[in-house]
PAFITOR-46152 format. One record per residue (C-alpha): residue in one letter; x, y, z. Coordinates in steps of 0.2 Angstrom, whole numbers, padded with zeros to 4 digits, always signed. Layout:
REM residues N
AXYZ...
//
This chain:
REM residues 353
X+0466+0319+0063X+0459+0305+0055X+0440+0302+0049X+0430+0294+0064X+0421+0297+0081X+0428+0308+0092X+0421+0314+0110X+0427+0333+0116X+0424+0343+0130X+0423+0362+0131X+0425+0373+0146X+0431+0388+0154X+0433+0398+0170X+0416+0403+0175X+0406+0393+0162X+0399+0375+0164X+0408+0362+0155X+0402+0352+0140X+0404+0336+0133X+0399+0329+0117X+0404+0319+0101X+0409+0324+0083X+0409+0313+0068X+0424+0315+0057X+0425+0316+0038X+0438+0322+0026X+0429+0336+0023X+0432+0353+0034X+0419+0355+0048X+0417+0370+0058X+0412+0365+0077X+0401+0379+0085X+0391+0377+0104X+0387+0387+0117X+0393+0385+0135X+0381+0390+0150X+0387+0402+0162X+0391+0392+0180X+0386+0403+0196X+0392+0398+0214X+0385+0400+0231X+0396+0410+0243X+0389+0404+0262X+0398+0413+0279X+0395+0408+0296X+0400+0423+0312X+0408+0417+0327X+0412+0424+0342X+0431+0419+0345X+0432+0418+0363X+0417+0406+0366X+0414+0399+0346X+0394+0406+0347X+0385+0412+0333X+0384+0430+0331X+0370+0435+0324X+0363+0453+0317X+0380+0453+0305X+0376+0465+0290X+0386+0461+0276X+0388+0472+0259X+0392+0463+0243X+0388+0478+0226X+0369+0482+0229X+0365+0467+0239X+0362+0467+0257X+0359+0454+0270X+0360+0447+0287X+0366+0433+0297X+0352+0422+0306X+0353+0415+0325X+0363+0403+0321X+0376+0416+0312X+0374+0410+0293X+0370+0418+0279X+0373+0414+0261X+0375+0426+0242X+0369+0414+0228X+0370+0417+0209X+0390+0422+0210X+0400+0426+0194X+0416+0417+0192X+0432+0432+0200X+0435+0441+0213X+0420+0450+0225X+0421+0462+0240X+0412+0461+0255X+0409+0477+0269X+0402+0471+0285X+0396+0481+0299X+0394+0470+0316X+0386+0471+0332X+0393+0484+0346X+0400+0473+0355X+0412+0466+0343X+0427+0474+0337X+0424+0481+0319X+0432+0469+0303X+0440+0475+0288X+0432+0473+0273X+0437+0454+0262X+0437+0450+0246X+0433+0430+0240X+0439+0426+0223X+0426+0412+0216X+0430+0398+0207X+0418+0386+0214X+0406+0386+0229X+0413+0393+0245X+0410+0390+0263X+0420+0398+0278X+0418+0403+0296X+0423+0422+0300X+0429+0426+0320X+0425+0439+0327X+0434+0447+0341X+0423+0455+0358X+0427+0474+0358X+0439+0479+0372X+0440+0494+0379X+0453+0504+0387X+0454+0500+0407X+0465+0516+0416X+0469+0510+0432X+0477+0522+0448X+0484+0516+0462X+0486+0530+0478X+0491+0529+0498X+0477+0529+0507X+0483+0541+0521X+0488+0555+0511X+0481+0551+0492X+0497+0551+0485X+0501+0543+0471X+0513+0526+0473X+0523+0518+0459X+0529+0502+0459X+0513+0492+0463X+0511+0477+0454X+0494+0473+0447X+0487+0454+0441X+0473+0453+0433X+0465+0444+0416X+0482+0434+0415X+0493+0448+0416X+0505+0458+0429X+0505+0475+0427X+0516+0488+0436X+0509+0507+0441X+0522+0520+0435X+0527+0535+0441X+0510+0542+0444X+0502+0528+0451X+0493+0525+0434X+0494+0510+0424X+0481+0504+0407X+0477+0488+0399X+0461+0484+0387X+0447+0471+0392X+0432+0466+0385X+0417+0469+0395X+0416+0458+0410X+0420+0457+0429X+0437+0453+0432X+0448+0447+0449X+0459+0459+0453X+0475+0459+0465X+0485+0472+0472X+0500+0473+0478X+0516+0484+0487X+0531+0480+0498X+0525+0486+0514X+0507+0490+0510X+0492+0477+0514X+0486+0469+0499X+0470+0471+0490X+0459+0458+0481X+0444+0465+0472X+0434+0464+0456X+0437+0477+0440X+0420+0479+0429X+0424+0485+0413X+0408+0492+0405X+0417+0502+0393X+0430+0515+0394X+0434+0519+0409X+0442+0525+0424X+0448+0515+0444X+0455+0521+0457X+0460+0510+0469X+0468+0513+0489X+0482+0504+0497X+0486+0508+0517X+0503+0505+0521X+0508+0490+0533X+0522+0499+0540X+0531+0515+0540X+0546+0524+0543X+0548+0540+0554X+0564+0551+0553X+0566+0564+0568X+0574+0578+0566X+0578+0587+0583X+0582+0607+0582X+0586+0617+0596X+0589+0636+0591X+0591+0634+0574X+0605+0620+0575X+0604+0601+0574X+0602+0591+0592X+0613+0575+0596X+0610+0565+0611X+0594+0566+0610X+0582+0551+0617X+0569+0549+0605X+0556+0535+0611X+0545+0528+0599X+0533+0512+0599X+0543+0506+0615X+0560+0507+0606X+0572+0522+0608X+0586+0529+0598X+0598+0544+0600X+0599+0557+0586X+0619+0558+0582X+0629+0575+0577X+0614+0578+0565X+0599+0576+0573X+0596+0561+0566X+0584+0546+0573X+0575+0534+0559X+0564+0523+0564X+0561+0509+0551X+0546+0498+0556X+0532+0507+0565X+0514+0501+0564X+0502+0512+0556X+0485+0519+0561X+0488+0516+0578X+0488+0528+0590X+0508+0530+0597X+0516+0537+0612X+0531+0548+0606X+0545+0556+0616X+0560+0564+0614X+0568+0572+0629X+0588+0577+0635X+0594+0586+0651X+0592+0603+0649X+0579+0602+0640X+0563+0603+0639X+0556+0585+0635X+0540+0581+0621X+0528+0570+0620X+0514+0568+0610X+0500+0555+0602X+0505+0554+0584X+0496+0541+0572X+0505+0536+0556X+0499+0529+0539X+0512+0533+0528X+0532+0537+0529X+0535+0554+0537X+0548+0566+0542X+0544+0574+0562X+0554+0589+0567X+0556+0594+0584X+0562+0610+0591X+0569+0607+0610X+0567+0622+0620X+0583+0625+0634X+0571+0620+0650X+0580+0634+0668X+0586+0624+0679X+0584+0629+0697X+0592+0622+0710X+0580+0618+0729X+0595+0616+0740X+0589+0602+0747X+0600+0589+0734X+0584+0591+0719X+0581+0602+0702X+0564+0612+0697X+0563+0614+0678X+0553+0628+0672X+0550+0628+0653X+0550+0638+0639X+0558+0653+0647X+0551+0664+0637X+0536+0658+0636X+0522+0660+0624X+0506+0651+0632X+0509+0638+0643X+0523+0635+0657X+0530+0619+0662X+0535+0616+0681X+0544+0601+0684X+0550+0593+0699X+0539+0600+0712X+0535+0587+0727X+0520+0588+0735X+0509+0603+0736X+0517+0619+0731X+0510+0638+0731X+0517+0646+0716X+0514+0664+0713X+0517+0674+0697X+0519+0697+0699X+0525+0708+0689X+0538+0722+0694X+0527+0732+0700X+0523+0719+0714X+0504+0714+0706X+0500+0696+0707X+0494+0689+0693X+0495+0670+0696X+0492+0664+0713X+0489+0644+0713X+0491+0628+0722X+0502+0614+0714X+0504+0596+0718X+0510+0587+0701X+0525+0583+0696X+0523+0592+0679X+0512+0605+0680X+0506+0615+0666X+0502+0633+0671X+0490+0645+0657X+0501+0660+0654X+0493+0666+0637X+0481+0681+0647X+0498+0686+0652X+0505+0703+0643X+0521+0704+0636X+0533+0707+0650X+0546+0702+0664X+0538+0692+0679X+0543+0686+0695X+0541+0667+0697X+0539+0662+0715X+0536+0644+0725X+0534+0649+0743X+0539+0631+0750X+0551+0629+0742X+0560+0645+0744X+0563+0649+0725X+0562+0666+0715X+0566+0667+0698X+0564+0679+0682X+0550+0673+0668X+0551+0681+0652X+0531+0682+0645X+0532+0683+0625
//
């Protein structure tokens, strides 16, 4: 170089820069100076990521130095070396918990950290109301997402704390709305009645399937085939329903059934004795044997009906006016009886189980 003024600037990462002059001559001169170390301010602000609010209470670790963020979710490390620094954090409860982060410095730094609401694990199970059982299929809406129960009714999403609307649903089950609070871990169980259900008869008689068998049912009647077979698909639930099933030469049945879920009702039809009056009519009498109770059918008007046993005592002696009359055997013992109505001239074995 040349003798002269020349102006120079020393720096380096981490130290402040300097500026200054040196006066050439053709002498050798030796430049010595000092450079002061630069120390940077390193500033975070906490968020709440859903909503943008500051978070406040946010202890941050950064070597032996520990601080806090304010209400308005700042706080700030001054007198910070050139490199690279690690910071731990431990934050409120109800925010999920963050890793730790390390800020490599190179000048002052500013920078807005996110924090996500803790969620918490929401099982939810979804049974029949009639007979608890646990039903698959049913699709769930709620937080944005449509869920489906599995095989056990059971289905699980995560949700931070909060009351959220919920809507349940199933192909022939009535719908339910209601609200989920999630708190924390936890555990719903929710009900669902079925709209509609389906009833399969199955008609026995002795041991064997039934066929031609009327089976009356909400008003609507089907025959049962070579299998003893009648389905009906569409029948309203927790109602109270009149059900029949009857075929001649047997002893018909009726009862007051009420249905809340899909179910399966066997019959077994009892062969009803026929006994003919002479005068162009049938009297049924079933069960023969009978256990408890004795159907008479087909009586007309008032009848005297008398029940002995073979040693001529008379154990039933009664007056009978309705068409179906239902006579109390169970005091009876086991035995053969003699089954008469006077009026109509009729006498006829009964068998007492």
């Amino acid at each position: 170089m040349a003798p002269g003024t020349y102006n120079y600037e020393l720096s380096a990462p981490g130290l402040k820069t300097k500026n200054g002059s040196l006066e050439l001559t053709p002498e050798v001169i030796t430049l010595r100076d000092t450079l002061e170390v630069e120390y940077y301010k390193l500033e975070l602000r906490f968020l709440a990521r859903i909503d943008g609010k500051a978070v406040e209470g946010v202890e941050v670790t950064l070597g032996d130095s520990v601080k806090y963020s304010g209400a308005d979710g700042r706080l700030d490390f001054s007198n910070l070396l050139y490199g690279n620094h690690t910071l731990h954090f431990l934050v409120p409860d109800s925010f999920n918990p963050l890793e730790e982060q390390v800020f490599g410095l190179s000048a002052n730094h500013s920078e807005d950290i996110q924090l996500a609401p803790r969620s918490y694990l929401q099982s939810i199970t979804i049974r029949n109301a009639w007979n608890s059982e646990a039903l698959s299929g049913v699709l769930l809406k709620i937080d944005g997402q449509t869920l489906s129960s599995d095989y056990y009714g059971t289905t699980s999403l995560s949700l931070i704390p909060g009351a959220y609307p919920l809507s349940i649903s199933l192909t022939r089950f009535t719908s339910v709305d209601t609200t989920l609070i999630s708190s924390g871990e936890e555990r719903h169980s929710f009900t669902l009645k079925q709209s509609e259900a389906e009833a399969r008869f199955r008609v026995f008689s002795k041991g064997s399937a039934l066929g031609g068998v009327s089976v009356v049912a909400n008003g609507d009647t089907l025959e049962t085939g070579s299998t003893g077979l009648a389905t009906f698909r569409k029948l309203p639930t927790y109602t109270p329903l009149e059900l029949e099933a009857f075929r001649e030469g047997y002893a018909p049945y009726s009862s007051l059934s009420t249905l809340g879920a899909d179910t399966i009702i066997t019959l077994h039809m009892q062969l009803a004795t026929s006994i003919e009056t002479g005068k162009g009519r049938t009297i049924s009498l079933y069960p023969n044997p009978v256990s408890s109770t004795l159907t008479i059918a087909g009586v007309e008007g008032t009848e005297t009906l008398l029940i002995s046993d073979l040693c001529g005592r008379i154990w039933i002696n009664t007056k009978i006016q309705e068409k179906n009359a239902r006579i109390d055997l169970s005091h009876l013992p086991s035995g053969v009886y003699l089954l008469r109505l006077q009026k109509q001239g009729i006498l006829h074995k009964l068998l007492k189980n």
